[in-house]
VEXTOR-197370 format. One record per residue: residue in one letter; x, y, z of N, C-alpha, C in turn. Coordinates in steps of 0.1 Angstrom, whole numbers, plus 5000, padded with zeros to 4 digits. Layout:
// VEXTOR-197370
AXYZXYZXYZ ...
//
This chain:
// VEXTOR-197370
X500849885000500050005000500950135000 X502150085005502750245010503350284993 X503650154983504150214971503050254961 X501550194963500850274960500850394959 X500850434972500150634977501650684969 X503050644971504250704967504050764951 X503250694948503250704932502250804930 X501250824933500150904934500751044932 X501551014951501851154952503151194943 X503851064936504851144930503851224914 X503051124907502051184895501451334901 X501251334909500751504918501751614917 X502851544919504151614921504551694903 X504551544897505051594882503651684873 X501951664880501051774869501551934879 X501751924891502552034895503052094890 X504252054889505552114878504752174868 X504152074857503852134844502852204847 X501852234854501052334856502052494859 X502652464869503852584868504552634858 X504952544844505652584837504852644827 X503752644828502452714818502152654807 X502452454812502752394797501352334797 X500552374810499352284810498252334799 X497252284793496352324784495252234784 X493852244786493152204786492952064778 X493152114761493352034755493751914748 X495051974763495951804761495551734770 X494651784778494351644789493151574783 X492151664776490851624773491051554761 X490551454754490551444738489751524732 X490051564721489051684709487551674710 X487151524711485451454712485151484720 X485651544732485051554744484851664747 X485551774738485151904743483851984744 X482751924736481651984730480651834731 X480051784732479551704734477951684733 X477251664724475651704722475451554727 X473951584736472251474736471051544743 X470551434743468751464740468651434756 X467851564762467951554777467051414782 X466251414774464951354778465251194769 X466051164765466451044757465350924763 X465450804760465050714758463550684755 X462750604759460950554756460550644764 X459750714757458350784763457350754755 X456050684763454950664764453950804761 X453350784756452850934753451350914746 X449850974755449150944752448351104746 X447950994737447251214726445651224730 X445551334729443651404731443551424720 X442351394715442151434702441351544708 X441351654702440551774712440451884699 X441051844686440951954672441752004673 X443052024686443952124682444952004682 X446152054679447851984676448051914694 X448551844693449651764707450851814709 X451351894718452651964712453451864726 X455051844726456051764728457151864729 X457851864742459151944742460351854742 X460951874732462451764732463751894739 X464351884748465651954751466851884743 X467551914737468951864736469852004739 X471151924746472152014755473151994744 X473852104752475052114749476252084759 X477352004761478151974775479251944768 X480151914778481551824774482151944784 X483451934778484551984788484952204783 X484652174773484752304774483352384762 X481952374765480652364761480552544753 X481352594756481252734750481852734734 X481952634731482452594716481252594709 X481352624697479952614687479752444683 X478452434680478252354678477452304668 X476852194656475852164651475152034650 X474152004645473351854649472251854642 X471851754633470351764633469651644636 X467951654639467251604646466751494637 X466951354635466151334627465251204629 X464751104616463250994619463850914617 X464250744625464550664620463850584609 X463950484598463450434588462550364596 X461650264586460750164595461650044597 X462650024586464249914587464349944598 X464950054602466250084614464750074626 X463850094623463050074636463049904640 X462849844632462849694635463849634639 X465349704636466349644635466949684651 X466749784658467249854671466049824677 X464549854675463649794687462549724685 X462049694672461149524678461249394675 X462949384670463849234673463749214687 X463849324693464149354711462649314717 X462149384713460749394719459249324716 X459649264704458649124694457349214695 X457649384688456249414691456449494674 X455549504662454449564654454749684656 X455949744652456349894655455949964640 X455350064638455050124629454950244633 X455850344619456050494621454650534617 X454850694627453050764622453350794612 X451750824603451950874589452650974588 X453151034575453751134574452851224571 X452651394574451751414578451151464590 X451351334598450751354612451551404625 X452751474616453851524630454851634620 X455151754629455751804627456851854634 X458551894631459251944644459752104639 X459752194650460152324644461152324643 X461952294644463352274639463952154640 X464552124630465852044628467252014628 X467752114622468952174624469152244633 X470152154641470752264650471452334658 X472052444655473452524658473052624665 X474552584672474152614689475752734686 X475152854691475952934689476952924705 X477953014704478752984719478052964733 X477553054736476753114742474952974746 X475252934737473652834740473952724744 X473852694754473452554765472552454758 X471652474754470552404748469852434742 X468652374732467552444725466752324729 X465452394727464052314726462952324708 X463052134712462652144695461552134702 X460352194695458752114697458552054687 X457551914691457151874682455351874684 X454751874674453251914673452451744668 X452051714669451451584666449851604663 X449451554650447951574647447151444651 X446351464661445851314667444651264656 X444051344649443051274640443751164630 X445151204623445651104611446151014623 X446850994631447150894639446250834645 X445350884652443750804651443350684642 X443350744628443050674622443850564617 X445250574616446550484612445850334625 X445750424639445650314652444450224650 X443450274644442150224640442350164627 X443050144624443450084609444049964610 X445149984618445649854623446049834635 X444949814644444849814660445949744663 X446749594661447649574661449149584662 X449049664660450249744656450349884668 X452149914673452050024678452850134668 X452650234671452550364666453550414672 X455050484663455950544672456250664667 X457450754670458450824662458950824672 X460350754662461350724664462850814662 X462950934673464051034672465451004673 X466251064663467851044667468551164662 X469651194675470551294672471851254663 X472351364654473251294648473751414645 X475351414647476151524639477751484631 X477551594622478551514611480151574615 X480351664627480951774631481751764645 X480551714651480351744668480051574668 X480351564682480251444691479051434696 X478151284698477051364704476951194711 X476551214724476651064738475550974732 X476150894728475250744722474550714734 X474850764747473650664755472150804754 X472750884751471350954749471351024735 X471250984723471051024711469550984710 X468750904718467650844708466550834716 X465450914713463950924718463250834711 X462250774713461350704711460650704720 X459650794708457950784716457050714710 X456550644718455350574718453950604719 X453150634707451550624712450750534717 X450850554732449850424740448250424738 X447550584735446950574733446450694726 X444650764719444450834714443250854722 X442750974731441050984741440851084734 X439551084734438651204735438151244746 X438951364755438651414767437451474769 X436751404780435051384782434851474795 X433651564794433451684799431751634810 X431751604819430551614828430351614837 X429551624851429351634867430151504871 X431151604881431551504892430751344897 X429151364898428251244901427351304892 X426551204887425051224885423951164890 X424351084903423551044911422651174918 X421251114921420251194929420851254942 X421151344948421851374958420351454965 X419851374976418551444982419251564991 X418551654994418951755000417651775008 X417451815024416251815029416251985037 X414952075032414952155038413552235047 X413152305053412252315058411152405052 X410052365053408952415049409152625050 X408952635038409052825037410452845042 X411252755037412852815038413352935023 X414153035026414453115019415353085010 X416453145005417053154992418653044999 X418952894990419552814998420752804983 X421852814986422752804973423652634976 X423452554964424452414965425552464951 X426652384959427852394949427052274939 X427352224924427552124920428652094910 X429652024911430751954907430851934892 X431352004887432051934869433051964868 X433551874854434951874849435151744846 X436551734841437051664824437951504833 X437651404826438451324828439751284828 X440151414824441951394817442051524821 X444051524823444951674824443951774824 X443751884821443151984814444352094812 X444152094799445252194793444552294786 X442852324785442152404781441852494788 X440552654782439752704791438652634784 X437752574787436552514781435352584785 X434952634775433252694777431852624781 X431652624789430552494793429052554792 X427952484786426452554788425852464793 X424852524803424252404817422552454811 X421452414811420352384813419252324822 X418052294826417152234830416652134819 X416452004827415751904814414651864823 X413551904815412351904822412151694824 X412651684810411851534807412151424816 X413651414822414051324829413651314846 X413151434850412151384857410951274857 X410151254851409151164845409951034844 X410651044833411850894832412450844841 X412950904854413450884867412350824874 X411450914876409950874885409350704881 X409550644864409150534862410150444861 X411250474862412150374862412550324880 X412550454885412450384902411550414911 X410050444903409450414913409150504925 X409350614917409250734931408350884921 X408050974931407051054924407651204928 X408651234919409351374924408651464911 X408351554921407951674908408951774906 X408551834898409651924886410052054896 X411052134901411152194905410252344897 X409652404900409352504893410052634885 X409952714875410452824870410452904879 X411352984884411153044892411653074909 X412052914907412352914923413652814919 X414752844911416052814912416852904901 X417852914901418453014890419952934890 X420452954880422052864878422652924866 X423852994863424653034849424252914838 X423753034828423352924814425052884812 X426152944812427352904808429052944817 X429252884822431052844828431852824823 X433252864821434352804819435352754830 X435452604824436452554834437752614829 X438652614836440052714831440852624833 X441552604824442952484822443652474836 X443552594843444752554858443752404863 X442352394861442052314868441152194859 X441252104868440151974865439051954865 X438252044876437452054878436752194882 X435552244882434952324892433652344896 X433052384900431752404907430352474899 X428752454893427952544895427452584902 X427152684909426252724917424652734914 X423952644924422552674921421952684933 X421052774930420352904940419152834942 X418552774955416652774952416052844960 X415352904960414152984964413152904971 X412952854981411652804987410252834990 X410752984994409653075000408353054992 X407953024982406852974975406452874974 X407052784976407452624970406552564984 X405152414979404552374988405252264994 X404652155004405252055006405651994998 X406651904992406751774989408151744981 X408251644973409651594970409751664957 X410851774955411151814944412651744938 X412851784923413651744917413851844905 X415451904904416151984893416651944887 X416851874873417651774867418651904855 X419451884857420252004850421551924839 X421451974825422551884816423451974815 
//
């Protein structure tokens, strides 16, 4: 052990020296490939499920810039593996029916890309149309649906363990918009009670990344339908003795939120009422 540490400290002793004699340089320690170094922050499988909702799916890809001295310029571009190179790198591996989205159904805002001294990173987005991929999935349920990303420069160095995204479409929803419950929720109040306000619950079964404009009504009819299907005799709440916004917007910060409805008793005689609201 003691000729171990001897050695250590004598290699300490000799980058000493040459650091003193001003022969040291970055350079010579690092190799050239390592100075600059490009990948894809976010590299490997992402699973990624689309809303078909009418507008684009948009996707943030980061790729950096690093290595040992990262203030060097740099260039790269983004590009799609073949349906070959997809079979040949991941569903030998995976025994799974990999097929690229149509073309068409994806776009990236940039491609190319040069990274001036000064830039650490860029963000490509990419935009995804869920209707043509919809339909590719529905065409051949079998089959999964990718794009298949790789970094590549003809210049610059870029870390093979993160050159290559691959996203996966697991799936394609149409995000569905309605009351928390639609069960009968009885509420009991006393004869000639005044003006009584209940929260009621809506919102979307998925993220919400929208502001969604919502319109609420009275449905007279499903009282009657309710009454014969279980057996009970609730009358129609009357005009006049409840009030509720014809229209809400739920706002993308959230999932859900509340209508407020107002009823008025002060007129209203004994018995079981019911407000059925769509």
């Amino acid at each position: 052990m003691k000729v171990k540490y001897i050695g250590i400290a004598g290699t300490a002793a000799l980058l000493l020296a040459a650091c003193e004699n001003s022969d040291y340089e970055l350079q010579n320690l690092v190799p050239d490939e390592y100075h600059k170094v490009l990948y894809i922050n976010n590299a490997g499988t992402e699973d990624l499920t689309l809303y078909n909702t009418g507008q684009a799916n948009t996707f943030a890809i980061s790729v950096f810039k690093g290595g040992s001295d990262p203030s060097l310029t740099a260039d790269a571009t983004l590009r799609v593996h073949t349906e070959a190179e997809v079979q040949e790198l991941y569903g030998q591996h995976d025994g799974l029916d990999y097929r690229i989205i149509p073309d068409g159904s994806y776009t990236l805002d940039q491609t190319q890309l040069a990274f001036a001294a000064e830039e650490r990173y860029k963000i490509v987005t990419l935009s995804l149309t869920t209707e043509t991929i919809e339909a590719a999935v529905e065409a051949n349920p079998e089959a999964t649906y990718v794009l298949p990303l790789y970094l590549y420069s003809e210049t610059d160095s870029v870390n093979a363990d993160k050159s290559e995204l691959f996203i996966r479409m697991t799936e394609v929803l149409t995000p569905a918009l309605g009351f928390t419950s639609t069960a009968v929720a009885p509420v009991s109040y006393t004869y000639g009670f005044g003006s009584e306000t209940l929260e009621v619950s809506f919102g979307l079964d998925t993220d919400n990344s929208w502001d969604i404009e919502c319109q609420f009504a009275a449905e007279p009819s499903y009282v009657d339908s309710y009454n014969a299907k279980n057996k009970t005799s609730y009358l129609l709440l009357p005009d006049g003795s409840y009030t509720f916004d014809a229209a809400a917007t739920l706002p993308s910060t959230s999932n859900s939120t509340n209508l407020a409805v107002t009823v008025d008793g002060s007129a209203l005689t004994p018995g079981d009422y019911m407000l059925p609201i769509r």
